[in-house]
Structures are given as C-alpha cells and as structure tokens.
N, C-alpha and C positions, 0 to 999 in steps of 0.2 A: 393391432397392438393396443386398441381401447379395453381391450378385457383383460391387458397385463394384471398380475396379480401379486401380491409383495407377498414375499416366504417369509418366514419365522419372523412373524411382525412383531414379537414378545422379545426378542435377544435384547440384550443390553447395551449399547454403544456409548454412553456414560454409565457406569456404572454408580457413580459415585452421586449423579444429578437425579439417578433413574431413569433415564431416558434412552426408549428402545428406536428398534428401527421404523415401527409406528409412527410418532412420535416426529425423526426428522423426516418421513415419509408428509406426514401435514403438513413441516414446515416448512418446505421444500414445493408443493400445491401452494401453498400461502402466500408465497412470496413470487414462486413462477411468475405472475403478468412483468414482473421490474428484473426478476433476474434470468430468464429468456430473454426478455430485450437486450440489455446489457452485453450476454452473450453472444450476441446474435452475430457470426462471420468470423467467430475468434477460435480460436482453436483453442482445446484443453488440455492442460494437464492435471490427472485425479491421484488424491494421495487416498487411500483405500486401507482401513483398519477390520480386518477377519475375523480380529482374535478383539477387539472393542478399542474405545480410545488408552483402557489402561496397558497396552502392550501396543510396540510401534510398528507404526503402518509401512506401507512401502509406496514410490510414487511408479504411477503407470501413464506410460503417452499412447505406445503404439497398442492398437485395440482389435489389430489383426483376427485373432479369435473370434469374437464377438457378433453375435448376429449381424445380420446383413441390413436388417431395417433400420440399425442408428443412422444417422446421417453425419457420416464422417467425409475428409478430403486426404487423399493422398499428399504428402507433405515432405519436399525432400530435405534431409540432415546435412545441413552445410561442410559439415567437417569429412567426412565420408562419402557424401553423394547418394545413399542408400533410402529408401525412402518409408515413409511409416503411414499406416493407417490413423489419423487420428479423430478424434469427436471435434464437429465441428455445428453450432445452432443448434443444442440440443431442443427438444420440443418437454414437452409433459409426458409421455409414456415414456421417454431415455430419463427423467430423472426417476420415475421408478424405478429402470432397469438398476442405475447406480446405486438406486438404495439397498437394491436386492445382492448387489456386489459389495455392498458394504463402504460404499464411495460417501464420506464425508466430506472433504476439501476439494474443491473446484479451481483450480489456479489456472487463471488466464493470458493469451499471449496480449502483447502492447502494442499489434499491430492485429487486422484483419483482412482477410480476401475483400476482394480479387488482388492487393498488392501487399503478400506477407514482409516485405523486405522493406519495406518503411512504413514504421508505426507512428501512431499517432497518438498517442500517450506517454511522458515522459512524467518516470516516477524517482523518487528518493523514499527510501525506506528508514525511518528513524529507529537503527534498530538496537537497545542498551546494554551495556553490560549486565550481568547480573548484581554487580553491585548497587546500581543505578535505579533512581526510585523512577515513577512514573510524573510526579510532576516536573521531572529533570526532562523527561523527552518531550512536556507539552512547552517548556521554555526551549528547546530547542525549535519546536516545529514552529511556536509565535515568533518568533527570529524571524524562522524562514518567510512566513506570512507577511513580518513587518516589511522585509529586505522586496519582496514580490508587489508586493502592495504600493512600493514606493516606486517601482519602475513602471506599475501599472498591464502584470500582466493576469490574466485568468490563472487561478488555482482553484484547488481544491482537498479534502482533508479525510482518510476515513481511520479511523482504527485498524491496527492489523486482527484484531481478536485477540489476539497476544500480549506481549508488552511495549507494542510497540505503536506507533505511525507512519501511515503513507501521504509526502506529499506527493499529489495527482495536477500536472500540467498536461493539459490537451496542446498537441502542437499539428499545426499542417502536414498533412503526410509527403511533404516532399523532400526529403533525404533518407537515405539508409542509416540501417542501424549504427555504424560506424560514428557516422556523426552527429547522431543522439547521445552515443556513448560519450563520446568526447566532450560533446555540452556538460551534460549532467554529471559528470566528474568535476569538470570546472564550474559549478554551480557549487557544487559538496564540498572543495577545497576551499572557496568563497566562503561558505556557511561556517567550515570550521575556525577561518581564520579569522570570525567573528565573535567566535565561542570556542576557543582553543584548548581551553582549561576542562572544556564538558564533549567535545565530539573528535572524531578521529574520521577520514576517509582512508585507510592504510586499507590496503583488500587483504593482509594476514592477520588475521585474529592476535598473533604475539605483541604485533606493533601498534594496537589497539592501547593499551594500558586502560585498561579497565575503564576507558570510555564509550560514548554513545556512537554506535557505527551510522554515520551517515552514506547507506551502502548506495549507491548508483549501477549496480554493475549488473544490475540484472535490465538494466537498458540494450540488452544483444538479443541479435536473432535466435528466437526460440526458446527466450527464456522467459518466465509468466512471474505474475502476481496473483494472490490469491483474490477470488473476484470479491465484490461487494456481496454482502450479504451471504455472503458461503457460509456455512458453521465451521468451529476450528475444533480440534480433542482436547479442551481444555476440563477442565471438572467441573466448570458451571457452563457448559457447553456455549460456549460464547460465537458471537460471528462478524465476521469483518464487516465493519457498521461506519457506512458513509455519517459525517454529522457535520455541522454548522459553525461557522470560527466564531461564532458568538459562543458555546459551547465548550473550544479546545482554550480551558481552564484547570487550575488546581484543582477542580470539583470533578471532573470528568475522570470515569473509572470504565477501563474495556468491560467489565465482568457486568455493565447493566446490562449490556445490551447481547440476548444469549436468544437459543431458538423458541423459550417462551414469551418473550416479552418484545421480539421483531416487529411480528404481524401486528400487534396494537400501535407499535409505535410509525407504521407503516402509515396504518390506517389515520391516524392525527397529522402526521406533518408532511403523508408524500412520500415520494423517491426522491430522495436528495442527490440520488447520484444523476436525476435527467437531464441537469443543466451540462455535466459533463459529457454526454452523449450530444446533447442538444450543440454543445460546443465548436465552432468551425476551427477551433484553433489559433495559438500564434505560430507568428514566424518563431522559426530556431535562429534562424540567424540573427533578429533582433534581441535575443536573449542572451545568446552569445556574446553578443557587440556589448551590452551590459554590465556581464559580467565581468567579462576583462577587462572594465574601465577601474583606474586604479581606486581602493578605497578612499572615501573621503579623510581629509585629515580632521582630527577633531578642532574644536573654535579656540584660537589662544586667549588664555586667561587674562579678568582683566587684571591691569598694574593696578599694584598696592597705590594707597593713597602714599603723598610724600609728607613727613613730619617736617611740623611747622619751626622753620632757624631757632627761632628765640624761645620755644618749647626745648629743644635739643640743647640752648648753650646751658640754661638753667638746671639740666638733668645729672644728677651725680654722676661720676666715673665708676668703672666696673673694675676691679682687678682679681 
C-alpha cells in the first residue's frame, strides 16, 4: 500500500476556499504524526462529501466493502447485536485511501480497545443556537473552566470547527458508558443552572428556546466526536483545533484555524491535544460527588450603615 496513489487530486472539496483533494491529501501527511496517535485504538466514524463540501455528505461506520488492508475491528451494535466492520488505528496509506473516498470528517469513539464499553473521555459539546454569537459560547465554556478549575479537576478545550466548543475531561476507564452518561448530564444541568438565561441541556431542540445546547448525550456507546485536528465542510475549510484556555477569549475565532494554517501552527506551539492522551484521568465518581454538592449560596450583603438619632430628629417630615 506504499504505492497508493490519490485519483483526481484537482476536484474541489471546498469549492469556495479552492481547496482540492491534493490539498487535504498534504494536510492530512502534515498533521498524521499527532493525529494517528490520537487515533490510535478508537474506532471511526467518517462523514464522506462525493459531490464536495457544497452539497451534504453522508456518515459511514461499517466499511465492510472496502479493501482488506485497512486495519479495521469487528465491532458489535449494541441495540441489535449485529456487528460492523469498522476503521480502527488508521496508518498513513488508509488516510490516503479516505481521501480517495472523499472522506473529510473523522469522528472518533470516547472509548478505545481492548475495552470499547468504558471510555475514557468525557466530553460536553457547547453547541448554539443559531441565534447565538460566538463569544456567547466562549462565556459559556470559561464558566465551565471556572466551575472545573475550582474543584481541581483536569480539563481541556478544542474548537469544534464549527460554531461551537468541546469541553474534553479525561476520566478513568472504570465504568460504562451509562455512567458517564449520567455524570455528564449532571455536570450540563449544573452548568446550565449557572447560566440559565444563555444554555439549555433539554435533548429536544423545541425545548431549547434559542439557547446554547450544552449537549452530553453523545457520552453513549458508539457515539463519537469529531477528532482533533480533522478538517470540517466549512467555506474556510476549518478543523477542529485543540487550543490553550489562555486563548478561549472574545478574540478567539474557529475560522483561524483551517487546513492551511494547521501545520504552521503545529509546528510553533506542539500538539496541544498530548497532555490529553498523556492524561491518566480522574475519578468519575469524584466528579460526580462534586457536582451534586448543593450550589454555593451567594455572601449576604453588608447592612446598611444606621442614621445617626439626632441627624434623623432634626430631618423634615415627608408627606
């Protein structure tokens, strides 16, 4: 597979940025050493645009067709028992092949082998309505930082590509997804009940009212986040961009950080996303314990000074 070779390296996958499949073919080699690690034991799920990013793509898990050389796992669907071929640790010859398939998005599971059934990633997606500006979701996500920061546990921050943020908690892999789920819902009701007026955890879009979804629910077996560093179909071909809470500010725009401007930015500050790898995790259940401690009451204000008697008796009457 060294002699793979990319087909119609000239088509256009942004149309609008100019950016063919060349193009994410380099940045994809550019970035392979941090985002093969990354990947590495996770399964994938690829959202794949044919027709480019100006027409919608479809998502693909099971890869059953697909040459024998990828290095996939058999992987069974909880809900059915039925079981699916999927990409699992892809190398540098399977991201060409996805380029050749026209594979833009890389969405990752939050758990990896040998024990798919407790992950170890525990994500909130800050994700806004359309109404909603972007400096509205980075006051969101410093909330969450603050609120994290004060219990003292590991986080971390990246862009979705989007309009949105992901916070990223590393946790121990020792519970099932059930009870990641259950945490991190009661984390997001916490968060909202801190900012009431700007976020909503309702998992029906109606019951949202045109606020910021602090979604958790993609904390279940078999459901992924888009990885670091993946490209997204946006018009300045943008990619989900780990960065620094020194960073998540007013000033901070997803659209710097797109497939041309990655690899430089790689090369100056690192893999930001290592420490998360590098991560042993916390406890879930010290989190949990946390969370459900009641919120603090705010400090009562002080008492008014008291007016002096003989100030007061000399003071006119009011009628």
């Amino acid at each position: 597979m060294k002699n793979l070779e990319l087909n119609h390296p000239d088509k256009l996958l942004w149309p609008r940025a100019r950016y063919s499949k060349r193009q994410l073919a380099d940045y994809l080699q550019a970035v392979a050493p941090v985002l093969l690690t990354t990947l590495k034991q996770r399964p994938l799920a690829l959202k794949r645009y044919p027709q480019g990013t100006s027409h919608p793509g479809f998502f693909q898990k099971d890869v059953t067709d697909w040459p024998d050389w990828l290095p996939t796992e058999q992987i069974a669907v909880e809900t059915t028992g039925e079981t699916l071929r999927e990409l699992v640790g892809v190398n540098q010859a399977s991201l060409t092949y996805l380029v050749n398939m026209d594979t833009i998005e890389l969405h990752m599971w939050l758990s990896k082998l040998p024990e798919l059934r407790q992950p170890d990633l525990l994500v909130l997606d800050f994700d806004p309505a359309p109404n909603r500006r972007f400096r509205e979701v980075v006051d969101v996500a410093l909330a969450a930082h603050a609120l994290l920061d004060s219990w003292k546990f590991t986080h971390f921050v990246k862009t979705s590509g989007k309009r949105g943020l992901h916070l990223v908690v590393p946790i121990k892999p020792e519970h099932r997804f059930a009870r990641v789920h259950e945490v991190s819902r009661a984390l997001a009701e916490r968060l909202c009940a801190e900012m009431p007026a700007l976020t909503s955890a309702a998992s029906t879009p109606g019951a949202r009212s045109g606020k910021i979804f602090i979604d958790y629910l993609r904390n279940s077996y078999a459901q992924t986040m888009v990885a670091p560093y993946s490209p997204r179909p946006t018009p300045e071909a943008t990619v989900s961009a780990p960065v620094t809470w020194d960073e998540v500010d007013h000033r901070l725009d997803s659209r710097d950080f797109t497939i041309k401007t990655m690899p430089g930015r790689l090369s100056k500050l690192g893999d930001l996303w290592a420490p998360v790898r590098r991560s042993r995790g916390i406890s879930l259940d010290a989190l949990a314990k946390r969370v459900a401690e009641p919120k603090p009451l705010p400090p009562e204000p002080e008492p008014e000074p008291e007016v002096a008697t003989e100030a007061a008796a000399t003071r006119p009457p009011r009628y």
